[in-house]
N, C-alpha and C positions, 0 to 999 in steps of 0.2 A: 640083442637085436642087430640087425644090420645096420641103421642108425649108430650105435654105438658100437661097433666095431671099426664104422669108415670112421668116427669123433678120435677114437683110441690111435688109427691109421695118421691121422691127419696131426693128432700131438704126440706124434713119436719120430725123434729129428735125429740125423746124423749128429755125433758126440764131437761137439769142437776139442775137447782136448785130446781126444783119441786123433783126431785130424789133424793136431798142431805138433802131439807128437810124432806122429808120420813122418811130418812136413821137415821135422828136427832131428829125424834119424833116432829116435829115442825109442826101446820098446813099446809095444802096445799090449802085449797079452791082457796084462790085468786091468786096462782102460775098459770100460765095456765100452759097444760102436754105435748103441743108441740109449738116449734121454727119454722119458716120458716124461712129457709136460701135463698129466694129467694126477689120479690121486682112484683108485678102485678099493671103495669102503661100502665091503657087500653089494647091494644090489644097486648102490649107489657111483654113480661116475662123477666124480668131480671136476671140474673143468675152470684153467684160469678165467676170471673175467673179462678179459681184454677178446678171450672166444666165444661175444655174444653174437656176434654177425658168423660165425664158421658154420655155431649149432641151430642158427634159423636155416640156412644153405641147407645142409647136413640133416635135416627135417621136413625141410621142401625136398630135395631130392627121394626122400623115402617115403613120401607121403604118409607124414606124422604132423598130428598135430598137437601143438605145444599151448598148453596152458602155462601163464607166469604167476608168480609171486615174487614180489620185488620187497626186498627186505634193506634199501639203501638210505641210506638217513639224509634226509631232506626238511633244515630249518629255517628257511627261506619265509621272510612276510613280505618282503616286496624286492622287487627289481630295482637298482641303482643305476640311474640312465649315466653314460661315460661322459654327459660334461657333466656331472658332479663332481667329481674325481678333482678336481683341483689342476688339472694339466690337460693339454690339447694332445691327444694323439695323431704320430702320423698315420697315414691315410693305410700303411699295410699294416701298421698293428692295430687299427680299431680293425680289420679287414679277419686279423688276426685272431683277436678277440670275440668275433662274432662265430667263427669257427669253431672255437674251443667249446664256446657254450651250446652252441647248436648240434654238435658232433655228443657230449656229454663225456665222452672217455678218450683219450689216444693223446698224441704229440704234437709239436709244433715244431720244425726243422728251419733253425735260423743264428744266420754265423756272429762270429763275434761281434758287438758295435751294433748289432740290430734293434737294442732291446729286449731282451727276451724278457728279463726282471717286471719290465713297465708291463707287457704283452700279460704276463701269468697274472699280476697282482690287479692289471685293470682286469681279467674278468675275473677272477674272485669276486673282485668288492662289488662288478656288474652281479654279481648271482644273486647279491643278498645273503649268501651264505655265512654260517660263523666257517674259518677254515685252519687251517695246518698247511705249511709248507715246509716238505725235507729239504733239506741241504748238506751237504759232506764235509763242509770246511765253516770254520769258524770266518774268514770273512766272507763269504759269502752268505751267513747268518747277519753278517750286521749290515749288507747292502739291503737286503729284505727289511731288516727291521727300520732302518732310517727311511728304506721310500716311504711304507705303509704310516709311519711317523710325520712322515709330511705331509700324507694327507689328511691327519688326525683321524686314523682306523685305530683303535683299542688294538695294541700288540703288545705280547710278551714271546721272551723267547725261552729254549729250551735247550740247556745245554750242559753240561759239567759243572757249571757255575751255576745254575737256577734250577730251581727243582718244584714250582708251580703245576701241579698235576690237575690242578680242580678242570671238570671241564669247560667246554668254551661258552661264551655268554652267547645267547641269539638275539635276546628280547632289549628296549630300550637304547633308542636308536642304533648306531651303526655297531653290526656284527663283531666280533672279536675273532682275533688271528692269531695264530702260535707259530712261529720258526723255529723249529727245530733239528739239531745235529740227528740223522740218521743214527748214530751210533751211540747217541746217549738215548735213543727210544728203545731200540734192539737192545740195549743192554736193561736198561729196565724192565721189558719184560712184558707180563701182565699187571705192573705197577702204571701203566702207560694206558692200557685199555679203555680207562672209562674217559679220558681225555682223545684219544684214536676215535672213540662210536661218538663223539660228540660234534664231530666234523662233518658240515654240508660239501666240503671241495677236500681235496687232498692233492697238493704239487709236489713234483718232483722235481726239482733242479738236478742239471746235468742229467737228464733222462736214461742217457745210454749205460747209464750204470744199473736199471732197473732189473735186467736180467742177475745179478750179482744175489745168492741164496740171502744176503743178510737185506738188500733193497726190498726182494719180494716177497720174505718174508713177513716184515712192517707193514708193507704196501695189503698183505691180503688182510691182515687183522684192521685195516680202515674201511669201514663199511659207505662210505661220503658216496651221494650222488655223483657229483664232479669227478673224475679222475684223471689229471691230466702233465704231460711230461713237456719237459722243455732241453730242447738239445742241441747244437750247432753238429753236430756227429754220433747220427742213430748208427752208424756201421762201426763195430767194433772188429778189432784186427783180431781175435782170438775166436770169432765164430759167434759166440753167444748173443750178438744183435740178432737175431734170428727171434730171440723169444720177445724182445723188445714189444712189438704189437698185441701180443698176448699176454705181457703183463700189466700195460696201459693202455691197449686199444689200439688203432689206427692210425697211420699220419690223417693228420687233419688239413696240415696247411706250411707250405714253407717258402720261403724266398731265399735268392741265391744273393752272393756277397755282388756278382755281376750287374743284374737288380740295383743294388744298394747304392753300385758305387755310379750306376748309372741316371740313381735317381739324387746322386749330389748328397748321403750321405755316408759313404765311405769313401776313403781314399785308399787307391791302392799304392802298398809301399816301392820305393826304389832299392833298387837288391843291388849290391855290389860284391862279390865273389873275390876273396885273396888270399891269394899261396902263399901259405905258410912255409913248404919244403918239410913238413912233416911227415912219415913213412908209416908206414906199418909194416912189418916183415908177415907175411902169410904164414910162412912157419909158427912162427911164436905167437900168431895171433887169432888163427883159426882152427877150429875141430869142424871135420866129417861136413868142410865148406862154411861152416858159419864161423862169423866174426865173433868171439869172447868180450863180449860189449865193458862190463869193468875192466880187464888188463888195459883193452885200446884206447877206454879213456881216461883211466889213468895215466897212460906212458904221454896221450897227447897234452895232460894238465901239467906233465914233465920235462915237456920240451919248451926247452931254454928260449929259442932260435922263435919257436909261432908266443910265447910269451914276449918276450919282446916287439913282434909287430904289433901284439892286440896291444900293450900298453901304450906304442907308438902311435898307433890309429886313433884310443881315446885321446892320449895328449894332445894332438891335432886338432882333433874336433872341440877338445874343451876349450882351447887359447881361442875358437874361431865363437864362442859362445853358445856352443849345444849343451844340449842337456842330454845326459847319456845314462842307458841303461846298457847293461853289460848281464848277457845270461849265462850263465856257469854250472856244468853236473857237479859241481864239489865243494862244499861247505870247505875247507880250507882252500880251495883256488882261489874263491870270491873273498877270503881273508886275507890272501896273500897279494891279488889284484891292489886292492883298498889298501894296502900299506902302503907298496910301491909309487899309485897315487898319489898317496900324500907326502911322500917323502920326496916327490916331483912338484909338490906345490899344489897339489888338485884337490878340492876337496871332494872326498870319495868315503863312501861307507860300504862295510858290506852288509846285505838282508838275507838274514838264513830264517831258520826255523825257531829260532831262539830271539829275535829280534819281537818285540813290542805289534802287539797289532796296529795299535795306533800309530807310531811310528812306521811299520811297515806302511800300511796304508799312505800315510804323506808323503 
């Protein structure tokens, strides 16, 4: 029908990495130069969920009318008013909050220091739903599970290290919540399922990774009323934000860091800019105009001359009593940093990926 050919028109996107490679001077032939974000199984057209407002549009326009069955799991017995919650919200994430659940599916656009944590988890526990919240990284699995803990919400989590599949409780008082690593679900499987269909809400931390095959994946096997993402940066530099709304829905609501810092809870940092005297030769360090991002920073993790300011710069600051973080591409720079330090008197560690989460964390 015409309805479903403008639906098929409107989820078939120019190919970001056909575009990136362009951009990179790289072949294209075998890239194909468009995506279908849809799914043609016989007579059936599948369409992400995040495209329920496209295919009401896309049905008014052809004058079609749509009968629904809604098949989303909703175990909701009452609404939890947000001062129950154990904490005062400020005034843009109850604002926040009111969006999410009002909207039912889409994201929230809000920068670092905003909240976003307190924003997602107050309206879960406002839904009454039992839920599930993704997450990519192992601390950010334990910031989820300590807030929800302090409010005493029933939470377990789901990770390489626990393997509690039963599903979520709804009944007897407050709802139950699972945090779980994105990549220990996806790798379980259809082991994961009856714990997935047993979810009223479904979060996504760091939102803009939704569009990624293994996010949207997990995310469509979650049948949860709620659907909702959380992200300081829905624009992804390699194109695939583009699917972001149609895998989660819509921005619903966001605030800018200018906002934040104007409403006296952020501060904006002081930048100070210094020349190291470090070079790059263009020759040796670029192809076909692009910078060879490993050689250049490795040769600048090499240079003797900007090693010495940066270790000069902390010593400075530490004799003056700051407290200093030092961000480093290289698991041995940040070891070789930390020796130097100490060998100066400073006490200095380095935190890689092999460091203690608890330890990391302090």
């Amino acid at each position: 029908s015409g309805m479903a050919d403008h639906l098929r028109g409107q989820l078939t996107v120019p190919n970001p990495e056909r575009q990136s490679a362009a951009r990179a001077g790289r072949p294209t032939g075998t890239i194909p130069a468009l995506v279908q974000v849809f799914k043609q199984e016989g007579d059936h057209l599948l369409v992400p969920r995040g495209a329920v407002s496209m295919v009401k549009q896309s049905a008014q326009a052809h004058g079609v009318d749509l009968s629904w069955s809604s098949s989303v799991v909703s175990r909701s017995v009452r609404r939890v008013p947000l001062c129950d919650l154990g904490l005062t919200l400020r005034d843009y994430q109850e604002e926040a909050v009111q969006a999410l659940v009002r909207g039912v599916q889409g994201y929230v656009k809000a920068p670092c220091g905003s909240g976003k944590t307190v924003i997602g988890a107050s309206a879960l526990a406002h839904t009454g739903e039992p839920g599930i919240v993704l997450v990519h990284t192992h601390d950010l699995l334990d910031q989820w599970v300590d807030l929800f803990r302090s409010w005493g919400v029933p939470v377990r989590s789901l990770s390489g290290k626990s393997r509690d599949l039963s599903p979520l409780r709804a009944q007897g008082g407050v709802p139950e919540v699972v945090v779980a690593t994105i990549q220990t679900v996806h790798r379980l499987d259809t082991e994961a399922d009856r714990l997935l269909q047993s979810a009223g809400v479904v979060i996504l931390d760091e939102a803009h990774l939704a569009p990624a095959g293994t996010f949207r994946e997990v995310l469509e096997r979650c049948p949860a009323r709620y659907r909702w993402g959380l992200t300081a940066t829905p624009h992804r530099e390699d194109g695939w934000g583009v699917l972001l709304p149609l895998v989660l829905g819509p921005e619903r609501w966001r605030i800018s860091m200018g906002t934040l810092v104007d409403l006296g809870f952020l501060l904006l940092p002081e930048v100070y800019s210094l020349e190291s005297m470090a070079r790059l030769d263009p020759a040796q360090f670029t192809r076909r105009g692009r910078v060879n991002m490993a050689r250049a920073v490795n040769h600048l993790c090499a240079h003797q001359g900007r090693t010495n300011l940066l270790l000069e710069v902390v010593t400075f600051l530490a004799q003056h009593g700051r407290t200093i973080l030092v961000l480093v591409p290289r698991v041995q720079y940040a070891q070789t940093l930390a020796g130097a330090l100490r060998s100066a008197g400073i006490s200095a560690m380095p935190v890689t990926g092999s460091t203690g989460s608890g330890l990391r964390s302090q």
